[in-house]
mmCIF file of the N, C-alpha and C atoms, coordinates in Angstrom:
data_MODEL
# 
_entry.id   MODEL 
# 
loop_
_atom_site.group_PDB 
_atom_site.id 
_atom_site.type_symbol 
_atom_site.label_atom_id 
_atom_site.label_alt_id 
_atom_site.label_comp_id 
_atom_site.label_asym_id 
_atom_site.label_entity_id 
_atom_site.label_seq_id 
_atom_site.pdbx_PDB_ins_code 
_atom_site.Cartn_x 
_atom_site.Cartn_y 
_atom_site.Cartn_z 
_atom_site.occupancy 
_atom_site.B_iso_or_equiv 
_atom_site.pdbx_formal_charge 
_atom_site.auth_seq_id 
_atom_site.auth_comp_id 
_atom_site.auth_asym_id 
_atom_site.auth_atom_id 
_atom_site.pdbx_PDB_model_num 
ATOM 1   N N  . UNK A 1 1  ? -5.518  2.241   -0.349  1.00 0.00 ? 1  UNK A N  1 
ATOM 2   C CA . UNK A 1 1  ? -5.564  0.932   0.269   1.00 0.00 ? 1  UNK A CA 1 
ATOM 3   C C  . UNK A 1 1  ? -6.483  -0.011  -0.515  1.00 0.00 ? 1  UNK A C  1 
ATOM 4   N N  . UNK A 1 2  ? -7.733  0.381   -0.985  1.00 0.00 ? 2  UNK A N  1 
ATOM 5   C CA . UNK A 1 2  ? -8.447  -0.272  -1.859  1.00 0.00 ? 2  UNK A CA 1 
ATOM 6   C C  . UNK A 1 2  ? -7.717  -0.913  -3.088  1.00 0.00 ? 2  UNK A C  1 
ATOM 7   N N  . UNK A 1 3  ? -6.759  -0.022  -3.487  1.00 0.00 ? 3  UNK A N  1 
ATOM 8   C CA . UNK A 1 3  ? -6.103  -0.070  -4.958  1.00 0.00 ? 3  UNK A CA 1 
ATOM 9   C C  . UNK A 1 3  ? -5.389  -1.445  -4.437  1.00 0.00 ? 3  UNK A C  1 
ATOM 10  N N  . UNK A 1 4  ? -4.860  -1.431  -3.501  1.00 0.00 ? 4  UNK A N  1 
ATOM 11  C CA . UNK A 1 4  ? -3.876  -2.519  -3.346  1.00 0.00 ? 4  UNK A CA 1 
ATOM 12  C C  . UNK A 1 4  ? -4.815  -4.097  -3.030  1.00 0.00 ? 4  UNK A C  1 
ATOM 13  N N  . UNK A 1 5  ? -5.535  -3.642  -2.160  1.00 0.00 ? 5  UNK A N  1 
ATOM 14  C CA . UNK A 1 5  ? -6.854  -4.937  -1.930  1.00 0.00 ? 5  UNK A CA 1 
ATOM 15  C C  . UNK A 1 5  ? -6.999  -5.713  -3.334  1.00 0.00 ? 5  UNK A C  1 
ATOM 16  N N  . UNK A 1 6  ? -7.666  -4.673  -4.447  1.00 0.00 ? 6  UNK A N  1 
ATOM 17  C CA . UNK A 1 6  ? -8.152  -5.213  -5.168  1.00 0.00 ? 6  UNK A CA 1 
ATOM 18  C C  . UNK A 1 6  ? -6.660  -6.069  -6.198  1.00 0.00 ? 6  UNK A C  1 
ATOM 19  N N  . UNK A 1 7  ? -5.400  -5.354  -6.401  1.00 0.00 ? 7  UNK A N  1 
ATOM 20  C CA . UNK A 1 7  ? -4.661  -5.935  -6.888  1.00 0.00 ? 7  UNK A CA 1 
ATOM 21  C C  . UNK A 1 7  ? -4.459  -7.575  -6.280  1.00 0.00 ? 7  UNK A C  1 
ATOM 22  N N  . UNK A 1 8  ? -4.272  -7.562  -5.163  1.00 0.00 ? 8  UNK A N  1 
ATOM 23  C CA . UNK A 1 8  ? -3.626  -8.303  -4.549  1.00 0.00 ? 8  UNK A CA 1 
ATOM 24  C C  . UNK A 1 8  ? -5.053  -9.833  -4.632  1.00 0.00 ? 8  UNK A C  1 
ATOM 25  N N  . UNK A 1 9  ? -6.073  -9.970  -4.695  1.00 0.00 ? 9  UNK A N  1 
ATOM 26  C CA . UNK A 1 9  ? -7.374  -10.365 -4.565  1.00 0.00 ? 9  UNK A CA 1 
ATOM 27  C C  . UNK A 1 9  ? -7.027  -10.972 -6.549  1.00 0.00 ? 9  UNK A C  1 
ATOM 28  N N  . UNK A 1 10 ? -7.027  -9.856  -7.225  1.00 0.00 ? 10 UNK A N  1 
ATOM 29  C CA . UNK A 1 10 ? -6.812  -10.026 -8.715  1.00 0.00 ? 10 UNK A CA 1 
ATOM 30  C C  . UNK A 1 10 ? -5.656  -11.403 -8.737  1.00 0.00 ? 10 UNK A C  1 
ATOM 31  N N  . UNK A 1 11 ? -4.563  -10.926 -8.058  1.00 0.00 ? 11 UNK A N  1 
ATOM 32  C CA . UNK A 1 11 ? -3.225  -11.640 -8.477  1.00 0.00 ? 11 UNK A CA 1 
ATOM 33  C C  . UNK A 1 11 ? -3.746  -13.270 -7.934  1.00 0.00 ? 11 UNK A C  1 
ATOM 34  N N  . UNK A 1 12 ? -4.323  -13.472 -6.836  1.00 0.00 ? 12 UNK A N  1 
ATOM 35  C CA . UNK A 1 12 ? -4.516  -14.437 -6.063  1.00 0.00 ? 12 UNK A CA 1 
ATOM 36  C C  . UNK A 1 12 ? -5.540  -14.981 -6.825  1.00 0.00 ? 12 UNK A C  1 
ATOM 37  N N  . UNK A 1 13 ? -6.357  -14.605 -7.923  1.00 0.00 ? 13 UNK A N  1 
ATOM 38  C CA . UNK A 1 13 ? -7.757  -15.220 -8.546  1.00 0.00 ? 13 UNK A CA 1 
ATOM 39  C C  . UNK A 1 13 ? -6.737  -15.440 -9.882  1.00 0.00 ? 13 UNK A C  1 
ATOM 40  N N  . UNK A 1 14 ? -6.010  -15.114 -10.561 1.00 0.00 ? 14 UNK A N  1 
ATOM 41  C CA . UNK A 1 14 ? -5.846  -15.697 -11.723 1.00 0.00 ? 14 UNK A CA 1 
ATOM 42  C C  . UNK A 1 14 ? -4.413  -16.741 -10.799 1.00 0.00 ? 14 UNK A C  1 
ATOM 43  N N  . UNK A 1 15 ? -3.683  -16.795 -9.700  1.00 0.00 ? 15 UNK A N  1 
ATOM 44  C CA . UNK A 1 15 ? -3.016  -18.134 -9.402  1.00 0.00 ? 15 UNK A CA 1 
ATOM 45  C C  . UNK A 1 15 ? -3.789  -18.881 -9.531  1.00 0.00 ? 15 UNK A C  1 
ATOM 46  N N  . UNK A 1 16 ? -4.750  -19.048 -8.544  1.00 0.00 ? 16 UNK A N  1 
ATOM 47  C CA . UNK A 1 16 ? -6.045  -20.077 -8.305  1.00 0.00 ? 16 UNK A CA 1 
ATOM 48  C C  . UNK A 1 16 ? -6.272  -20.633 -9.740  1.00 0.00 ? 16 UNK A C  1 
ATOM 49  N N  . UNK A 1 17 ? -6.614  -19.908 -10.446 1.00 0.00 ? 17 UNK A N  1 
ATOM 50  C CA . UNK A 1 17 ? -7.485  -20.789 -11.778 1.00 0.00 ? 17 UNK A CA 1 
ATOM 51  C C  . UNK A 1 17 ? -5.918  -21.222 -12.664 1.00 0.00 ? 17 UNK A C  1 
ATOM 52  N N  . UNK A 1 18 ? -4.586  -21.340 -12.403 1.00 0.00 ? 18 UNK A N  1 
ATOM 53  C CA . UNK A 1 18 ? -4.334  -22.380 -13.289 1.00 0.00 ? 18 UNK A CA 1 
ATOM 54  C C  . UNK A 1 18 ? -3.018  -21.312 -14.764 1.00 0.00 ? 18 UNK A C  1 
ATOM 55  N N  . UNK A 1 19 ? -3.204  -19.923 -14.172 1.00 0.00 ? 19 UNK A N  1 
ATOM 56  C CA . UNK A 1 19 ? -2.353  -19.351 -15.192 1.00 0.00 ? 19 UNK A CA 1 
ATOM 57  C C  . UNK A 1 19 ? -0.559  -19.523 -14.957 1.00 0.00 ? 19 UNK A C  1 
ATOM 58  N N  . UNK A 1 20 ? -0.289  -19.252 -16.423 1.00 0.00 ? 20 UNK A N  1 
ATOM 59  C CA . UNK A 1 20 ? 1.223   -19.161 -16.164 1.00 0.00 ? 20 UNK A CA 1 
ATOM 60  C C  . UNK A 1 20 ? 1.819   -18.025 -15.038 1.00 0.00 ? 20 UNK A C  1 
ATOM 61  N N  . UNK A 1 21 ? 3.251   -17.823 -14.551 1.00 0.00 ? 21 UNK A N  1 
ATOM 62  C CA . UNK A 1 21 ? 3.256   -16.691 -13.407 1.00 0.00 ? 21 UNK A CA 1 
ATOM 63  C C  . UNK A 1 21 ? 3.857   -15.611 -14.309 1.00 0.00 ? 21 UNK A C  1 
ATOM 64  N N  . UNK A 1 22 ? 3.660   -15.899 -16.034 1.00 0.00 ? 22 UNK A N  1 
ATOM 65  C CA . UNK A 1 22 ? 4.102   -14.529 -16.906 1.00 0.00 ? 22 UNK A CA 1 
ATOM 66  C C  . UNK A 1 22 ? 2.540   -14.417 -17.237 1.00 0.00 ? 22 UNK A C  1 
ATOM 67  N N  . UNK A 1 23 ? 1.430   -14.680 -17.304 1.00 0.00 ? 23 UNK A N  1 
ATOM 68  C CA . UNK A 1 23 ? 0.577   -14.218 -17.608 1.00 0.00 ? 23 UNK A CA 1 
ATOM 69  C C  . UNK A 1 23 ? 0.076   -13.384 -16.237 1.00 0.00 ? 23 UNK A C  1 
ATOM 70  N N  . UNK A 1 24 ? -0.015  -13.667 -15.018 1.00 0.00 ? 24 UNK A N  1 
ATOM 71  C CA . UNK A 1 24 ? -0.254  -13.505 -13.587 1.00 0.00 ? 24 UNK A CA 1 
ATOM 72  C C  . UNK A 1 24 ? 0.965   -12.310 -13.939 1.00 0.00 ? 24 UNK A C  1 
ATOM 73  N N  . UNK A 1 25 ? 2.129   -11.975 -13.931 1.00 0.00 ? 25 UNK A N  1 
ATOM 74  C CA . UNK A 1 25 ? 2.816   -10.776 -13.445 1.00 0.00 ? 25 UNK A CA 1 
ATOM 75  C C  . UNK A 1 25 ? 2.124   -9.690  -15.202 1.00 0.00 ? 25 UNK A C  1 
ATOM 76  N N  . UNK A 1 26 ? 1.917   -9.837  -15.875 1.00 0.00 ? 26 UNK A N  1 
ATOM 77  C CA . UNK A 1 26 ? 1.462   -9.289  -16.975 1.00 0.00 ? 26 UNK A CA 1 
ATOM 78  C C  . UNK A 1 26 ? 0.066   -8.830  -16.700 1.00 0.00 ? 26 UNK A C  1 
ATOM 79  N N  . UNK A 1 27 ? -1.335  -9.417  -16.001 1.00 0.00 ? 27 UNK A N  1 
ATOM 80  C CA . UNK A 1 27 ? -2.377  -8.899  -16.080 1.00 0.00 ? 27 UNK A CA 1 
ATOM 81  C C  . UNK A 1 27 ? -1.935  -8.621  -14.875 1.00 0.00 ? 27 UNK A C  1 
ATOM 82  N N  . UNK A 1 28 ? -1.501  -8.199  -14.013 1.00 0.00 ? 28 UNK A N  1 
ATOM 83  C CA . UNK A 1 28 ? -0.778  -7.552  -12.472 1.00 0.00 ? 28 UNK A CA 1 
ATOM 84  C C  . UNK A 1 28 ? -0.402  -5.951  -13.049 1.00 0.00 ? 28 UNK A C  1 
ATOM 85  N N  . UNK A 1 29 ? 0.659   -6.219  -14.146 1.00 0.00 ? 29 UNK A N  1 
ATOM 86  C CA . UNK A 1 29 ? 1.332   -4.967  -14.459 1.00 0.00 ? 29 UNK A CA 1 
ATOM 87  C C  . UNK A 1 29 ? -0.187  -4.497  -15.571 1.00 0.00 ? 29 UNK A C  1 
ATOM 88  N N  . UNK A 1 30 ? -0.658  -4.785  -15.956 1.00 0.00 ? 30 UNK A N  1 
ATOM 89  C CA . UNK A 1 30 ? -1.701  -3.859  -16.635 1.00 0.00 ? 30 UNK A CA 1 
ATOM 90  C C  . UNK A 1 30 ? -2.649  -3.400  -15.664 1.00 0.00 ? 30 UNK A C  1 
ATOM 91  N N  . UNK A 1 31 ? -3.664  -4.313  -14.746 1.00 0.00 ? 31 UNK A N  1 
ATOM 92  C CA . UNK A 1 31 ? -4.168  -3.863  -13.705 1.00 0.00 ? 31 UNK A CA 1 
ATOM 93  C C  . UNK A 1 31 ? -3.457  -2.293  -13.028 1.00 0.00 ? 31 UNK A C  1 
ATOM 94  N N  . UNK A 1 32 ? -2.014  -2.668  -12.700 1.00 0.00 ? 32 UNK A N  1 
ATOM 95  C CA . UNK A 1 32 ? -1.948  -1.670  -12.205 1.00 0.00 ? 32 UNK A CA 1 
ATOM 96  C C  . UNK A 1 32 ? -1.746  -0.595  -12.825 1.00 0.00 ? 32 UNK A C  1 
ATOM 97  N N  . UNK A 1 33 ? -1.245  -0.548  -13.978 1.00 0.00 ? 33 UNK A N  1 
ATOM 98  C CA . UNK A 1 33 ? -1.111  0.925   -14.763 1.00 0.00 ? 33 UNK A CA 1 
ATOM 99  C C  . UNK A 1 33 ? -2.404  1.206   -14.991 1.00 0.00 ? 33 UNK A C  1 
ATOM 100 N N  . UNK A 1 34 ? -3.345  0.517   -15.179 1.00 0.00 ? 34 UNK A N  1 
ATOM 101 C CA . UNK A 1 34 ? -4.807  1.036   -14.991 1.00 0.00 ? 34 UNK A CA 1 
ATOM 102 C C  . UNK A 1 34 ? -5.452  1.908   -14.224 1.00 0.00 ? 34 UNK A C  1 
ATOM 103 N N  . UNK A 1 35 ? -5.050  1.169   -12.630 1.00 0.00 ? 35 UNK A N  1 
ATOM 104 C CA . UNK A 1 35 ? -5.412  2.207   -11.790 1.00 0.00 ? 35 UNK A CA 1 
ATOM 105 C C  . UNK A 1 35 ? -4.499  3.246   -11.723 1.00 0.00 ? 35 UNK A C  1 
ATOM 106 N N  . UNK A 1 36 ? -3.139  3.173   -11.789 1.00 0.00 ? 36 UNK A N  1 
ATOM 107 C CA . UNK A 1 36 ? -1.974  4.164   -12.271 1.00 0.00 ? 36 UNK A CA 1 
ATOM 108 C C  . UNK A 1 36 ? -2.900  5.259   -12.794 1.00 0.00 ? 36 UNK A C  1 
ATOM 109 N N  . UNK A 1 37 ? -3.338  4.946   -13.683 1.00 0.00 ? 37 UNK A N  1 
ATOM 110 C CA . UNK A 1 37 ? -4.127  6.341   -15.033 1.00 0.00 ? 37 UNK A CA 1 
ATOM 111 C C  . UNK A 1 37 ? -5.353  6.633   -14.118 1.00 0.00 ? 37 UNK A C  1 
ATOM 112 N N  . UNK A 1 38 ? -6.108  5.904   -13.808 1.00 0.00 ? 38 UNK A N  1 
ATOM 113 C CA . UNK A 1 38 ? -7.380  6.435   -12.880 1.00 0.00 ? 38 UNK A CA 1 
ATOM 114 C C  . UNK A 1 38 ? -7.025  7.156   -12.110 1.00 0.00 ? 38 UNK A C  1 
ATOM 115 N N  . UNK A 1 39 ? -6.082  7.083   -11.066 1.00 0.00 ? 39 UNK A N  1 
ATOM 116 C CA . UNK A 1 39 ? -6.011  7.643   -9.963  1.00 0.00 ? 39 UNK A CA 1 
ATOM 117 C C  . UNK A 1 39 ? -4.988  9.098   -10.111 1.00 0.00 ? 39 UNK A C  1 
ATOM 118 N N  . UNK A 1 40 ? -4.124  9.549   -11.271 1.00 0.00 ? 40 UNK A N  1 
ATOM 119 C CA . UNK A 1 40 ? -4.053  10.369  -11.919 1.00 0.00 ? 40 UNK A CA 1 
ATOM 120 C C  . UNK A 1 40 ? -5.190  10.960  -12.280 1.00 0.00 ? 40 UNK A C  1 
ATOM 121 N N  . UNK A 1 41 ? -5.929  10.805  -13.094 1.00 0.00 ? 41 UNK A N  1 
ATOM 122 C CA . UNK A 1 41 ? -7.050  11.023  -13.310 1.00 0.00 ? 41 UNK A CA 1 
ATOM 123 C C  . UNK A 1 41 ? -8.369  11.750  -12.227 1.00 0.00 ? 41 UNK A C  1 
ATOM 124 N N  . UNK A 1 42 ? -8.567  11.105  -11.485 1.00 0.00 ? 42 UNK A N  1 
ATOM 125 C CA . UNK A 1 42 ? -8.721  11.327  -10.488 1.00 0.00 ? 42 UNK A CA 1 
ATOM 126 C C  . UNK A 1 42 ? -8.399  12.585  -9.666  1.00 0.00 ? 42 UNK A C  1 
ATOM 127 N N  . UNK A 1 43 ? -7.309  12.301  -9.348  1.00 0.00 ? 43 UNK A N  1 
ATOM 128 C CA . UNK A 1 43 ? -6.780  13.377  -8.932  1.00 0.00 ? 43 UNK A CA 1 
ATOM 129 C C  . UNK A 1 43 ? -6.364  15.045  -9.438  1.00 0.00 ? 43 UNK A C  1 
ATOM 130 N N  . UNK A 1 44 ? -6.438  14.839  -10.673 1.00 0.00 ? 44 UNK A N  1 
ATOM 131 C CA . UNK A 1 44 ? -6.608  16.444  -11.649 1.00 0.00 ? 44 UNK A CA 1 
ATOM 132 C C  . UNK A 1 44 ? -7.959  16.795  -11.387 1.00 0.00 ? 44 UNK A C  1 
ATOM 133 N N  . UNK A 1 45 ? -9.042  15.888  -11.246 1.00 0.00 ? 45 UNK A N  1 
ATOM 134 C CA . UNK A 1 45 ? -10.749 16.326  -11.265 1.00 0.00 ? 45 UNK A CA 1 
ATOM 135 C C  . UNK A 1 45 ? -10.714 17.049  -9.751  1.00 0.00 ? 45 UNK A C  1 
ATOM 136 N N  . UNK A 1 46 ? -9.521  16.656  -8.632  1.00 0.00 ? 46 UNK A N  1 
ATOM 137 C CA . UNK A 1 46 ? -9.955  17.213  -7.675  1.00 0.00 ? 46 UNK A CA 1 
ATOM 138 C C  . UNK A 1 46 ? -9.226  18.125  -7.542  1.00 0.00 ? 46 UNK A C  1 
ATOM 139 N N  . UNK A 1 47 ? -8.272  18.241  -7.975  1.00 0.00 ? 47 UNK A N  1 
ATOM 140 C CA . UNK A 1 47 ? -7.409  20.340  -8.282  1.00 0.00 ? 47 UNK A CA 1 
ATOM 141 C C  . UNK A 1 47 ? -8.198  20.466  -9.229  1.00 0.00 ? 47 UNK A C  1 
ATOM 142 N N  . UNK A 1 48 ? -8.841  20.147  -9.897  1.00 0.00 ? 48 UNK A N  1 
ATOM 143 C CA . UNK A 1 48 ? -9.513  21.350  -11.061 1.00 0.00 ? 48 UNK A CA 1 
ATOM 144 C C  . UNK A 1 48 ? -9.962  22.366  -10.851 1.00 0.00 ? 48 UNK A C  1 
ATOM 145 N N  . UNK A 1 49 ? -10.716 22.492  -9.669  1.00 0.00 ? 49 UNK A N  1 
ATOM 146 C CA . UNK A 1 49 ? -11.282 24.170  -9.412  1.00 0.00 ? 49 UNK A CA 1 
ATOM 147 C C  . UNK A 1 49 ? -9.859  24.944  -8.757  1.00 0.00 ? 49 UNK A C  1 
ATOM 148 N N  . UNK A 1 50 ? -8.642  24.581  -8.616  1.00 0.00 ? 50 UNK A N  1 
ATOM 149 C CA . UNK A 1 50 ? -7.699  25.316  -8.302  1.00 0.00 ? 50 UNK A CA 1 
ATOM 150 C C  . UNK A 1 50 ? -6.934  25.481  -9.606  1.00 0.00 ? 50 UNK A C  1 
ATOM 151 N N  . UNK A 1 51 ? -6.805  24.921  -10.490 1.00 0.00 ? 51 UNK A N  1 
ATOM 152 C CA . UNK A 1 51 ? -6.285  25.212  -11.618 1.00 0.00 ? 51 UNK A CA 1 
ATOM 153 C C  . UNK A 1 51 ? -6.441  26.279  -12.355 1.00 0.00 ? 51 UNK A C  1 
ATOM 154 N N  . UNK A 1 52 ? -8.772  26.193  -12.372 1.00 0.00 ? 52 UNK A N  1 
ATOM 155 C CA . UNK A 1 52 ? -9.294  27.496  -12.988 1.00 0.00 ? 52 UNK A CA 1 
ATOM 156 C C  . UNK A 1 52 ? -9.039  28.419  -12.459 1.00 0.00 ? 52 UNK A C  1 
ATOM 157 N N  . UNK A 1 53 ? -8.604  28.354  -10.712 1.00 0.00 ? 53 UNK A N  1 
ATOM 158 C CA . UNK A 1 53 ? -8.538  29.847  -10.244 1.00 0.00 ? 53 UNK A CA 1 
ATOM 159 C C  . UNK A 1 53 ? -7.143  30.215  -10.549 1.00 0.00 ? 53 UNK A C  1 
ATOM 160 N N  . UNK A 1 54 ? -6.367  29.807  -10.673 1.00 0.00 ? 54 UNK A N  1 
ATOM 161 C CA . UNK A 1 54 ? -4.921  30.132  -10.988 1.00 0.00 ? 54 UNK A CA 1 
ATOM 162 C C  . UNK A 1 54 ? -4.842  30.351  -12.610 1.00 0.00 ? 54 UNK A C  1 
ATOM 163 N N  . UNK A 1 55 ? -5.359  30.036  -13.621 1.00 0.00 ? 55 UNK A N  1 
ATOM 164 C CA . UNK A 1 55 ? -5.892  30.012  -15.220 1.00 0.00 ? 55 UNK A CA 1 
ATOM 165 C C  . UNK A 1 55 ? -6.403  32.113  -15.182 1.00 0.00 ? 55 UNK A C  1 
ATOM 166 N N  . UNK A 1 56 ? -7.552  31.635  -14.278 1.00 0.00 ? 56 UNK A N  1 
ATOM 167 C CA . UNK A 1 56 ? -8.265  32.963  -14.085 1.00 0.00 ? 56 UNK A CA 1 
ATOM 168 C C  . UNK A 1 56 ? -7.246  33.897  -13.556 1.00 0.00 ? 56 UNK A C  1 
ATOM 169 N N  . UNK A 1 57 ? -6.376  33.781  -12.474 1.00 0.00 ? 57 UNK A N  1 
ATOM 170 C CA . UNK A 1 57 ? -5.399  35.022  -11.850 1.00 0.00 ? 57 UNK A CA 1 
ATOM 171 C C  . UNK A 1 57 ? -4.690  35.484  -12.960 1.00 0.00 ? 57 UNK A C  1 
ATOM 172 N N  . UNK A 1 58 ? -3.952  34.265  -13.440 1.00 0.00 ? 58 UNK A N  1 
ATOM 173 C CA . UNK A 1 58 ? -2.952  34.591  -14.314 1.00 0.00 ? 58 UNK A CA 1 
ATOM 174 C C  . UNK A 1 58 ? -3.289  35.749  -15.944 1.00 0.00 ? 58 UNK A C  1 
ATOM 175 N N  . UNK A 1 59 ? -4.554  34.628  -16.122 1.00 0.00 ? 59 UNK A N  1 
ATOM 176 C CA . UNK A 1 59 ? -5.709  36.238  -17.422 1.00 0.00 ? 59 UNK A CA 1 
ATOM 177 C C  . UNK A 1 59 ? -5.692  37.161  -16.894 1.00 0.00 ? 59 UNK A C  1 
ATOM 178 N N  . UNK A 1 60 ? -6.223  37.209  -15.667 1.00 0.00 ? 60 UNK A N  1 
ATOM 179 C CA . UNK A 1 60 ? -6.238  38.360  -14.967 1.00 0.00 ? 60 UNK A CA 1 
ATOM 180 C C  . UNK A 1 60 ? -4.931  39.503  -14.726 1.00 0.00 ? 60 UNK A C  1 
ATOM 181 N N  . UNK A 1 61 ? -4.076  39.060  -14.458 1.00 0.00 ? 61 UNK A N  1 
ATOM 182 C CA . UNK A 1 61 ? -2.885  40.028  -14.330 1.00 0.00 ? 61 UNK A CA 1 
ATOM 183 C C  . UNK A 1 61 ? -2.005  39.881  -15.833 1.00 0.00 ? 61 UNK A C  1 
ATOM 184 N N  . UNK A 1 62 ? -2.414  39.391  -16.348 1.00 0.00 ? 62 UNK A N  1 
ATOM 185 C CA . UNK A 1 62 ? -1.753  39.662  -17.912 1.00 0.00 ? 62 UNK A CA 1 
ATOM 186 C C  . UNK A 1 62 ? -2.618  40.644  -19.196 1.00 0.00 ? 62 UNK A C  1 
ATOM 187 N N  . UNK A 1 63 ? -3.644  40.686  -18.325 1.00 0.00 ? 63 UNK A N  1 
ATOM 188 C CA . UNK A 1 63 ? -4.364  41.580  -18.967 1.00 0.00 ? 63 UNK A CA 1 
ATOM 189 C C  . UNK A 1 63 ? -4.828  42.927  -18.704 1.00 0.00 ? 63 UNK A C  1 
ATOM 190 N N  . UNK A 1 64 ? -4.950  42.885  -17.245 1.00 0.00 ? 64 UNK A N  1 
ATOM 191 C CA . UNK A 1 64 ? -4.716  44.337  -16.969 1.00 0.00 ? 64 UNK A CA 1 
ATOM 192 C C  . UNK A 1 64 ? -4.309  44.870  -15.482 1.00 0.00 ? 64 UNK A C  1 
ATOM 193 N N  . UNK A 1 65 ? -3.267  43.902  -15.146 1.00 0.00 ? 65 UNK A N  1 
ATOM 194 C CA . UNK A 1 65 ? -1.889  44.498  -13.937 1.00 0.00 ? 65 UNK A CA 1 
ATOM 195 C C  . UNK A 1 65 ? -0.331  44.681  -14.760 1.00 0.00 ? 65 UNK A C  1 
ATOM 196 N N  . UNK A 1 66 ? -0.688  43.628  -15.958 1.00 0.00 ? 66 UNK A N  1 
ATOM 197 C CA . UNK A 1 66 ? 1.098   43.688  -16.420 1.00 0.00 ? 66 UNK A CA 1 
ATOM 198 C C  . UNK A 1 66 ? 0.522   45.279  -17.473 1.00 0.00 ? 66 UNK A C  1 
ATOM 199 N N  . UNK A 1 67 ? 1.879   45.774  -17.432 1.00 0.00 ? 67 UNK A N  1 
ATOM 200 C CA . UNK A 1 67 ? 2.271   46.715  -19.004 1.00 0.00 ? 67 UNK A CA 1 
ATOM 201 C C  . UNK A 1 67 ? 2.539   45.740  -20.022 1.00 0.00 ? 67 UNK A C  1 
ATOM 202 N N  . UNK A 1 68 ? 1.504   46.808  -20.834 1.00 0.00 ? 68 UNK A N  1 
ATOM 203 C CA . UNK A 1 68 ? 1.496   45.787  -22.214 1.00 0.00 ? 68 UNK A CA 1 
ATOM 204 C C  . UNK A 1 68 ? 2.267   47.123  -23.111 1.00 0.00 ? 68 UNK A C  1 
ATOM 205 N N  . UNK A 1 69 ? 3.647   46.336  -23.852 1.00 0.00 ? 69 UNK A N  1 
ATOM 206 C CA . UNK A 1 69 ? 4.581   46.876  -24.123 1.00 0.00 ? 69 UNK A CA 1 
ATOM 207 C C  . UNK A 1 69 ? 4.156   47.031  -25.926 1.00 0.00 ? 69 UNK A C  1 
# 
């Protein structure tokens, strides 16, 4: 919900001052792929400790539950 606040606040501050509505939909679409990547971002930092444990199972049974042929 924040993400959208702040877009929407962004879009409404560069109307105000006077820009074209291709410069306004252009710093709109970068803004948002910005937070796009953050919030990706973001979100891997908070599975990360499930990743290592699944990283770790998987060493784990490939190294000594599977037959090693």
């Amino acid at each position: 919900m924040f993400e959208l606040i702040f877009v929407l606040v962004f879009i409404a501050t560069l109307l105000v001052t006077g820009l074209t509505m291709v410069t306004v939909f252009a710093a709109a679409g970068f803004a948002l792929l910005v937070m796009v990547l953050l919030g990706m971002l973001g979100a891997v930092f908070k599975i990360l400790p499930w990743l290592i444990v699944i990283a770790l199972g998987f060493w784990f049974f490939k190294h000594y539950v599977c037959c090693s042929r």
